[in-house]
C-alpha positions, 0 to 999 in steps of 0.5 A, a space after each residue: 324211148 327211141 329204138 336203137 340206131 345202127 349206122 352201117 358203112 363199109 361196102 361189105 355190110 351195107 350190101 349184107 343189110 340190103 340183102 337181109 331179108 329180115 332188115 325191112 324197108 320203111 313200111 314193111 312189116 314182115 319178113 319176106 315181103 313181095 311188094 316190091 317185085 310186083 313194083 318192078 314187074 310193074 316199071 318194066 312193063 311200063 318202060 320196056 327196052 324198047 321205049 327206053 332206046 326210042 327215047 335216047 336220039 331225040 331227048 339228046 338232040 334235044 339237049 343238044 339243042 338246049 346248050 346250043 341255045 344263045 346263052 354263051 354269054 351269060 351264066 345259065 342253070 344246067 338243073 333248070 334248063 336242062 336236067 328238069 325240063 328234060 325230065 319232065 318230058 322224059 316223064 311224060 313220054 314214058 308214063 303217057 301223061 300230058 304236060 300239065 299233068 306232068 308239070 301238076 304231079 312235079 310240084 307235090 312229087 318235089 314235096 315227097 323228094 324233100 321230105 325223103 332227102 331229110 328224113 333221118 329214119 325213112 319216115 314222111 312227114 304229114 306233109 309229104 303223106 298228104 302229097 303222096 295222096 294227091 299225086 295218087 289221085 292226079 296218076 288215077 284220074 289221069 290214066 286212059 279209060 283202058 289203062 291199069 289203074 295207078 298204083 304205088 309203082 305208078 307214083 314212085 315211077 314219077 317221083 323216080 322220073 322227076 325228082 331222082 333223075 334230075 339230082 343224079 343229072 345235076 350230081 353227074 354234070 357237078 362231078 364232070 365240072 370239078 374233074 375237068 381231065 375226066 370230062 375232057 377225056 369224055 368229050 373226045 370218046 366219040 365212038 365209045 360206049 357210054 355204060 362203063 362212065 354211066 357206072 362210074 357216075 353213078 357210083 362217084 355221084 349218087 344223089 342217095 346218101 342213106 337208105 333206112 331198114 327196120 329189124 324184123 329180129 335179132 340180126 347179125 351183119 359183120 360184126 354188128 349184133 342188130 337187136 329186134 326193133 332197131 333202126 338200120 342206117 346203110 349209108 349207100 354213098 359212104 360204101 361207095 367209096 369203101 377203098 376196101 371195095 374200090 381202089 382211090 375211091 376218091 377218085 372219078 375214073 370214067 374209063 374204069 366203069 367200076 359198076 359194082 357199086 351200091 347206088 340202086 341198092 341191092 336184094 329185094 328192094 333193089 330200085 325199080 327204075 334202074 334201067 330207066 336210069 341208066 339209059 338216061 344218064 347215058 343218054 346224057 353222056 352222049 349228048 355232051 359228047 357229042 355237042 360241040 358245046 363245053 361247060 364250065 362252071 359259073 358261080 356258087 352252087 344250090 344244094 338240097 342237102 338232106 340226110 339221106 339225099 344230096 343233089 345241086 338246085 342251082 348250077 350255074 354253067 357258061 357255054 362255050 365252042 
């Protein structure tokens, strides 16, 4: 007999669920579990400010360069020619792995990614189980003689780095080319910071749909009386755009910066490589400004379309002056 399912989504008590110490994350077993603090003491040690704002000037000149290329008149993928690739050397720039390391890692980090985004409980399929082992290996024999061995935060770093960023890219870039005002208003920000658009991104085009708790005890969150056992859908997208929480949540309002959203998830196991991402993602932003080269769309998009994630494997954009 299958455990009972509870799907949360309104803003209110999805937040509740992410701060409730007793709903615990797959794999989890008792209350109050500290692992994920050393996870993140772990990724901030790896990727302090100061490597993150080294990185911004030359991966947007590099990307600036990518859309400059001649390819205006033909149709080109933004995931592959841009999005990946870029997070690919992104990966190994922050981690200290070589390209072939990096491009090894990626194959059996996609196959963890895919299992995640149609999980319907969390769980991983054998499959992915297998390929996290090998990716643990490949992280362990790649580390230099005098480095920390690999560790579980070394293997979601990558997984983060290579697969998240690059579906939240191609979701931000999907939501700049079917809102066309809010990405002319973009482009013609070219002395502004770009945190408040980041947010508003992040909140509007989150790759995460669902994240899965399990409860440690009877639970009550809002009105829901949550029994020993039970299975804890939060459907991080839907409380996004909670138009209790968020006024026209519908809407992409760039200008707005509604950073009060739930898309790196809250409480103890809020996500690691938040920094990482958002310095990215403006990263990103900024380069698009700042290229005189505009995107438009150019065909039928790709998508992984998971349970629990979403993003665009194919996006096809033309480029123009």
């Amino acid at each position: 007999m299958s455990a009972p399912r509870v799907v949360l989504h309104r803003f209110a008590e999805v937040r509740a669920a992410l701060r409730c110490a007793d709903l615990a994350a797959p794999g989890v077993t008792v209350p109050h579990d500290q692992s994920h603090h050393a996870v993140r003491h772990s990724v901030r040690e790896q990727a302090s400010a100061a490597s993150l704002l080294e990185l911004r000037d030359p991966f947007a000149t590099q990307l600036c360069l990518l859309l400059e290329a001649p390819r205006t008149s033909l149709p080109w993928c933004f995931v592959a020619n841009v999005a990946v690739p870029w997070a690919l050397a992104v990966t190994g720039q922050l981690m200290h792995l070589t390209p072939a390391c990096v491009q090894g890692g990626a194959a059996l980090a996609a196959n963890v990614f895919e299992s995640a985004a149609h999980s319907e409980n969390g769980d991983s399929t054998p499959e992915a189980l297998a390929a996290t082992s090998a990716l643990y290996q490949l992280l362990a024999n790649a580390a230099p003689a005098n480095a920390a061995p690999a560790n579980v935060a070394a293997v979601q770093t990558f997984v983060a780095l290579t697969q998240s960023l690059p579906a939240l890219l191609a979701n931000a870039m999907h939501a700049l080319l079917l809102h066309t005002e809010q990405y002319a208003w973009l482009r013609g920000q070219h002395h502004a910071t770009y945190a408040a658009a980041a947010h508003e991104l992040l909140r509007f085009a989150t790759p995460t749909r669902a994240v899965y708790r399990r409860a440690l005890c009877d639970t009550i969150i809002g009105e829901h009386v949550i029994a020993t056992g039970s299975l804890v859908v939060l459907q991080l997208a839907a409380a996004n755009r909670d138009p209790v929480r968020f006024t026209n949540p519908d809407t992409l309002q760039l200008a707005t910066g509604r950073a009060g959203h739930l898309s790196f998830g809250a409480g103890a196991h809020h996500c690691s490589g938040t920094p990482i991402v958002q310095a990215l993602l403006e990263c990103l932003l900024e380069a698009l400004v700042t290229s005189p080269v505009t995107l438009a769309p150019a065909g039928p998009v790709s998508w992984l379309d998971g349970v629990a994630l979403a993003a665009p494997t194919r996006l096809p954009v033309t480029a123009s002056r």
